[in-house]
N, C-alpha and C positions, 0 to 999 in steps of 0.2 A: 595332473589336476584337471584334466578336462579341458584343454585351451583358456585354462585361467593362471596367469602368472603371479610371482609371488606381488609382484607390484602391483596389480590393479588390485588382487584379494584384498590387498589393505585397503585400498582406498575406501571412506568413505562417503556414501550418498550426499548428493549435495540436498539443503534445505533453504528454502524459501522461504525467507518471513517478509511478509505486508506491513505496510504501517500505513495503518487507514485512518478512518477519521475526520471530523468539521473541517472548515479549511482554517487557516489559522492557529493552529494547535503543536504545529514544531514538526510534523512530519518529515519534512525536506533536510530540517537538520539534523534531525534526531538519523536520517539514513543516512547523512554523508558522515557524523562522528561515529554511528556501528561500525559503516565499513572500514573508517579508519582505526578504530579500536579493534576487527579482526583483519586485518589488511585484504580487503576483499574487495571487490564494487559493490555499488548500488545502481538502481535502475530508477532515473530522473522521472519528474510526473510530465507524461507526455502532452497532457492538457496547454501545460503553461506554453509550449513550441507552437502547437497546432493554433491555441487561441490568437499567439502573439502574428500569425501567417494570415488566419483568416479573417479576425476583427471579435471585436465583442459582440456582438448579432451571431447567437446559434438557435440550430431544433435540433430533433433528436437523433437524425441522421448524424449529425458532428458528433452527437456524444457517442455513440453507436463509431464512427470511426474514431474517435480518442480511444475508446476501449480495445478496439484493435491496432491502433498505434502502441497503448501501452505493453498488449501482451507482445507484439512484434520485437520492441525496444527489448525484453523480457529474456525473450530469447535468445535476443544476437549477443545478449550478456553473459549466457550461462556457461558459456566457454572461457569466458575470461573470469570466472569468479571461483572461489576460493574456500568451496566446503560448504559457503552461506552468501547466497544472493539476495542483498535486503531490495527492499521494490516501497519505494518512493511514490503509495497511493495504488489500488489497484482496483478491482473492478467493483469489488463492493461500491468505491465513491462516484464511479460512472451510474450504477443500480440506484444509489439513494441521490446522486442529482437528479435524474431523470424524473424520478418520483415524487420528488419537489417542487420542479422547477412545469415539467408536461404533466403530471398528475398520474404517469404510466409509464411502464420499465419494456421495453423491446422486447420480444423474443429471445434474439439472438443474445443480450447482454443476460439477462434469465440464466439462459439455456447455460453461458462461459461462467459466470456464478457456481453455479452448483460441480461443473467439469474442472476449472480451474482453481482448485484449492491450495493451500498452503502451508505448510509445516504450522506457523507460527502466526497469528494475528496479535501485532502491536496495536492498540486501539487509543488513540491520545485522547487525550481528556478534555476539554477546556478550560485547562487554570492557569491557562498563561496571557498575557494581554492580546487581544485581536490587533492585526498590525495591517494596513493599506496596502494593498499590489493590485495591478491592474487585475480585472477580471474575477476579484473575491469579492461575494456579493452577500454575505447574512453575517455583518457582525453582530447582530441581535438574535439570531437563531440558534446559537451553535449548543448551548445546553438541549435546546428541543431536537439537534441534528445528533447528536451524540443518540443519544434515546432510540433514534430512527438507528443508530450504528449497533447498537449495543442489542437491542432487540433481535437485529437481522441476526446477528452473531449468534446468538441462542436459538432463533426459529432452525439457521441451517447445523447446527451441531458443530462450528466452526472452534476451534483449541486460539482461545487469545485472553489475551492481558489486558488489563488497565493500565496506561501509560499516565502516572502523574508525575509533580513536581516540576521545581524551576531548573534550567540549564544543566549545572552538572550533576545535579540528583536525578534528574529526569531520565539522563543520561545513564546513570549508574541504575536506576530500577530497572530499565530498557536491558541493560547488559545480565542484569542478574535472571533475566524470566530468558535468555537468549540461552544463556550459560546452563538451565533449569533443561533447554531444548536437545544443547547437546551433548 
């Protein structure tokens, strides 16, 4: 077979799914019950580490290295995961804080946008209560942040879902557009 064994031939490709999105909206959990429900990892939101190290005072240089903390984290995963590596916030949410927050998206996060794509975009919704953590700053924004999400998703041709409902439905719509993937 060409230096292909019967074992790898089976295997297959692994797939990426995002869970982007306002902040606020279940992302973090909604990644750590996929991965438990396909027994697999997830890839934590590298924002929360970086913020909690450097302080609440950022520009866009930090967000610019959060994005390359998160694909980094991204990758030292993808050997330990399990068919489906879900990713807990990805670059799209670096793209749309930036353009929030400085008025202007870098280059280089642009450029990882369109290069860094993924099987699957979970897109949470906002219908679950906004909840206080350090460093979450628009709990009055997040229908008009969604809008800025859901737009990009159509402008780049990006394959994603609407993630509604409360806890375990949320959960279970989340599994069945997964299920739909693979």
């Amino acid at each position: 077979m060409n230096g292909v064994t019967k074992q790898n031939f089976n295997l297959k490709p692994l797939k990426r799914i995002a869970i982007t999105g306002p902040e606020s909206t279940g992302k973090t959990w909604l990644a750590q019950h996929l991965a438990g429900h396909y027994q697999t990892v997830y890839v934590p939101e590298y924002a929360v580490e970086y913020l909690k190290k450097s302080g609440p005072d950022y520009n866009q240089e930090d967000i610019v290295n959060i994005a390359k903390g998160q694909l980094k984290q991204e990758n030292e995963l993808v050997e330990k995961s399990k068919r489906l590596l879900f990713c807990d916030t990805d670059l799209m949410v670096t793209k749309i804080w930036s353009k929030v927050v400085f008025g202007s998206v870098p280059r280089w996060i642009e450029q990882k946008v369109k290069e860094h794509q993924y099987d699957l975009y979970l897109l949470c919704y906002p219908d679950i209560e906004w909840e206080y953590a350090p460093f979450r700053q628009n709990p009055d924004d997040r229908d008009y942040l969604f809008g800025l999400y859901e737009e990009e998703m159509q402008k780049q041709h990006f394959n994603y879902r609407i993630i509604k409902g409360h806890g375990n439905q949320r959960l279970k719509n989340a599994i069945n557009f997964v299920d739909e993937l693979i």
